[in-house]
N, C-alpha and C positions, 0 to 999 in steps of 0.2 A: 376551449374547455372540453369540447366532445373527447378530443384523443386520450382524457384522463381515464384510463381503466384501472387503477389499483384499489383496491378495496382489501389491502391487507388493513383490517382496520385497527389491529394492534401498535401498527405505526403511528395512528392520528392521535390528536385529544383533541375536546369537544365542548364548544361557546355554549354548549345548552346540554348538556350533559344528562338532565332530567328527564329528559326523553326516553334514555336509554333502560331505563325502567319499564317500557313497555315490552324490553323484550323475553321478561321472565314470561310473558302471557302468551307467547310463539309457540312456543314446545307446549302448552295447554290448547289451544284453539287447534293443533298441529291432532293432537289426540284426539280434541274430539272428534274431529271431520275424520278422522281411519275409524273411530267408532260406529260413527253415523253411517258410512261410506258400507261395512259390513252389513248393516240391516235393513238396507234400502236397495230395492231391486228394481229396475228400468228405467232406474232414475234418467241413466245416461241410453243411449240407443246407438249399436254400432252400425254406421250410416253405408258403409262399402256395401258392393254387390256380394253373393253369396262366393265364386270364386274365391274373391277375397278375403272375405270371412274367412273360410276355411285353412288358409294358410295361417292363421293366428291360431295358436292354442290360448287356453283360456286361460293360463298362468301367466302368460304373455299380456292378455289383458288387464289380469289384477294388477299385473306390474306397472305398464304403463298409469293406470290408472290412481296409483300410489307415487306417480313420480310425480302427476299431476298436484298431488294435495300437498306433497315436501316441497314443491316449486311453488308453491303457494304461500309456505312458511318463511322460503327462502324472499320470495316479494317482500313480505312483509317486513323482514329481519332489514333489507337494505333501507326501504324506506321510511326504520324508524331512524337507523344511521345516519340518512341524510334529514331528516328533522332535528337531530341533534348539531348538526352543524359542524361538520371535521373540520379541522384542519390541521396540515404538515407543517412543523417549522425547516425542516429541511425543503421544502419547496418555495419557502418565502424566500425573494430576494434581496429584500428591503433590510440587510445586514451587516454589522462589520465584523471581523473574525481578529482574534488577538491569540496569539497560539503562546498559551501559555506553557510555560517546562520546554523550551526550546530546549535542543542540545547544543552545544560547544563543541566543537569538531575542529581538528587543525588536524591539515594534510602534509605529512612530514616527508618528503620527496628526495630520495639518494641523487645529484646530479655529479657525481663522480663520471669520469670518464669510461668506466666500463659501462654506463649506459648507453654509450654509443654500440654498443654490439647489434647485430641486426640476428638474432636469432628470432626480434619481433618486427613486425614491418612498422613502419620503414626501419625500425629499432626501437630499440626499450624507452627511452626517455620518449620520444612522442607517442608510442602506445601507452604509458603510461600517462602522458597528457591529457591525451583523446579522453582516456576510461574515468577518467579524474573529474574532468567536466562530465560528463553526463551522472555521473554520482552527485557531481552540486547540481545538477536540474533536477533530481527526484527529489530533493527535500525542500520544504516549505519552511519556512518560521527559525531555520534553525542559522546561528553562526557560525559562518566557515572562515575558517583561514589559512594559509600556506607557508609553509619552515621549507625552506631547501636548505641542503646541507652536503658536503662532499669532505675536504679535511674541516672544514669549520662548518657554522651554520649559519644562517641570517634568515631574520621574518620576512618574505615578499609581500603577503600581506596579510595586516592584523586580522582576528574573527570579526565578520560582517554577514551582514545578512544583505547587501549589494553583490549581489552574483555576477550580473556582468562585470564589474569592476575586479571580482576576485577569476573569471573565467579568463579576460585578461591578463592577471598576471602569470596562468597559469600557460597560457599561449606562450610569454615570455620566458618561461623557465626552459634554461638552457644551459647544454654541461661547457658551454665557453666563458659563466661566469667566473670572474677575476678573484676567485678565491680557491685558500691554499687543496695540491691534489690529495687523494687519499679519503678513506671512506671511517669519518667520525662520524660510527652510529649514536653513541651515547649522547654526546652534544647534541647530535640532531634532536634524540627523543628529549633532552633536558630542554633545549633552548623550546620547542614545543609545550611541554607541558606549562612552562611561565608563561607562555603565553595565555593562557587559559583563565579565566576569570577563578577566583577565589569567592565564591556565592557559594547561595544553598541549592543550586541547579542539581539535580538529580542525574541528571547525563554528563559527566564529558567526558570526548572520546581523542584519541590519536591516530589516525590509520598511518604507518610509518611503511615508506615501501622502500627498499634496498636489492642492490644485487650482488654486494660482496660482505666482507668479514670488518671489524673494526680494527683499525690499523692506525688511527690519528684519533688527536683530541683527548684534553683534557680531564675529562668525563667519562667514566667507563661505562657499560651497557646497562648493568647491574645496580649499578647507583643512579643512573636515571629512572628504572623500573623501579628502583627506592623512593624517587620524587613522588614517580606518578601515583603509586600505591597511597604515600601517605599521604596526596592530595585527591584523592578516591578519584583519581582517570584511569578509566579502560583503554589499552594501547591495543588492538589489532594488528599484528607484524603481516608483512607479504615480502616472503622470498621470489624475486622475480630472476628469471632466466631457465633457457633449457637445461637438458643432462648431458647432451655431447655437445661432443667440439662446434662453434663456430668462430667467425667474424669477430674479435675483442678489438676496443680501442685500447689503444698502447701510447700512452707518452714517450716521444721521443725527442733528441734535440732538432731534430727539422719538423717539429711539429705532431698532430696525431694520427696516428697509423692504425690500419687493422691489419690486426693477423689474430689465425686459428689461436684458439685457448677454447678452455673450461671455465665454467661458471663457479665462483669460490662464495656460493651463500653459505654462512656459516649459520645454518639452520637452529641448532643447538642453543646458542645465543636466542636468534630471534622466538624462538619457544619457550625458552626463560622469562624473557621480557614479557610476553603474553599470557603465560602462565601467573605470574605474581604479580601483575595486574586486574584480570578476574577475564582477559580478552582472548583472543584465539589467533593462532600462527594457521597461515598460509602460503602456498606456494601456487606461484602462476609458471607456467612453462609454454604457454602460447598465450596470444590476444584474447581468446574467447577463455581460457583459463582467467584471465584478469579480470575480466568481465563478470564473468561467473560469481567471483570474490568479492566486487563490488556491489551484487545485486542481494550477495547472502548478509555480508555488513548492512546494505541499508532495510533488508528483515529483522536485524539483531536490534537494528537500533531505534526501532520504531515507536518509540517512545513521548511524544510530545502530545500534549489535549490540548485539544481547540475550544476554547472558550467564545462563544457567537452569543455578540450583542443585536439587539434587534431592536430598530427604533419605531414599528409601527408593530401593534396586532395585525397579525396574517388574517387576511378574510376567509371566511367559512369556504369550504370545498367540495360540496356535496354532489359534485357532478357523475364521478366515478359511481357512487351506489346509486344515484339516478338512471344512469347509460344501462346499468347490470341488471337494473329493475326494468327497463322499458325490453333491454333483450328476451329476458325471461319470462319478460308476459306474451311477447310475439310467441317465443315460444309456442309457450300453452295456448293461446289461441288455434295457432297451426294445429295442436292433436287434438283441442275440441272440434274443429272447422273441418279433419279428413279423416280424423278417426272416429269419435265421438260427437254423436246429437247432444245437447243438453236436453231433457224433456222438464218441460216447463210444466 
């Protein structure tokens, strides 16, 4: 209990609250002792040898001597605080926390074969993995879940608030899934938004990440930002990939190949989509660019209140204005004791 020093006491509330009434009478007793203190002369006696003396001016004394009587009001003020009895409910442990207004979140993931390009190490699709999971370890309370999509879509897995099970499946995502080639943004962002709970949730969101233009699927980009709009989700777009040439996977008949190309985000699109959703387009062009994206999204969307239940009254904590009241009288002892005689 000693280590406690906070006496911000605007943080506490207080078991005997009554108390705290004595401290209109501080700043009164505070006045009169500077009253008294001007008309009373040897009261105090300065005890140093006359060298000594001499080095002090005598403004220097008044001062000290006034810090003595404020440090005197400040005693006082602590330990009417701890008679009132503080205490923090953020320091009780004895809690359970239910995080109310969770947000909805579903990570829409391009696994088209041009994420195989290695313009990110070791390539796009695993930077994009990596940056994915440490985005579901910053959020608490909230349901995540995972749409991969490349010519088609499919859910990996529903929104959960089991993270290991959802960081899982995102280990799993890979562009050798058995579904058709070609890069359907629309269905990605449609099959996504279904997913989503139809409540009165305040947040949900879509962060859809892609590295090409929409070329498959049923569903155009514009009529999925139709869905999402009119089921009030924010879709966050991330164009991922450099500006020059590298490394592209290529579909061939003996399999997948790289060769040099350019990155075809068809930007325009994805700033539509984020625009008529109420969300924000982005472009990653390296790892730490992704990164970046993912730490500005989880500031946008910090929106969840934690509701903390508490099953005992937290006990009084009056230790902190105790510790600050025993410092401050050592204190003043010390400049009665080297500076000052009291004369009795």
């Amino acid at each position: 209990m000693l280590t406690n020093w906070n006496i911000a006491f605007w943080e506490y509330e207080f078991l005997s609250p009554n108390w705290l009434w004595l401290l209109l009478l501080v700043p009164i007793v505070v006045f009169l002792l500077f009253y008294f203190e001007k008309r009373k002369k040897g009261e105090w006696k300065y005890s140093g040898n006359v060298s000594t003396q001499k080095s002090f001016s005598s403004k220097r004394i008044v001062v000290m001597r006034q810090a003595i009587i404020l440090t005197y009001g400040i005693i006082a003020s602590l330990l009417i605080l701890a008679l009132a009895k503080p205490y923090n409910w953020n320091d009780h442990d004895d809690s359970n926390q239910d995080f109310k207004d969770g947000i909805d979140i579903i990570l829409a993931i391009d696994v088209s074969g041009s994420m195989l390009a290695q313009d990110f190490s070791p390539n796009r699709i695993e930077a994009a993995k990596e940056v994915a999971k440490e985005f579901v370890d910053g959020r608490r309370g909230d349901r995540i879940g995972l749409v991969v999509f490349a010519g088609e879509a499919y859910t990996s897995c529903p929104a959960t608030t089991d993270y290991s099970i959802l960081k899982k499946q995102i280990d799993d995502v890979s562009c050798e899934v058995n579904i058709e080639g070609g890069t359907a943004i629309g269905v990605g962002l449609g099959t996504a938004v279904t997913r989503l709970r139809n409540d009165s949730l305040p947040s949900k969101v879509v962060i859809l990440l892609t590295d090409g233009s929409n070329n498959a699927g049923t569903i155009s980009p514009d009529e999925a930002a139709d869905l999402a709009r009119a089921k009030n989700v924010r879709v966050y777009t991330i164009g991922v990939g450099g500006t020059s040439e590298g490394p592209m996977a290529v579909q061939t008949p003996f399999g997948t190949l790289l060769q040099n190309g350019e990155s075809e985000i068809d930007e325009a699109t994805l700033q539509r989509i984020a625009q008529k959703t109420d969300g924000q387009y982005f472009r990653a062009k390296d790892e730490k660019g992704l990164r970046e994206i993912y730490a500005e999204i989880e500031k946008l969307e910090k929106r969840k209140i934690v509701d903390r239940h508490y099953k005992s009254e937290p006990p009084a904590m009056p230790m902190a204005f105790l510790n600050w009241a025993f410092i401050l009288a050592l204190v003043t002892w010390f400049m009665q004791r080297y500076f000052f005689k009291i004369h009795e």
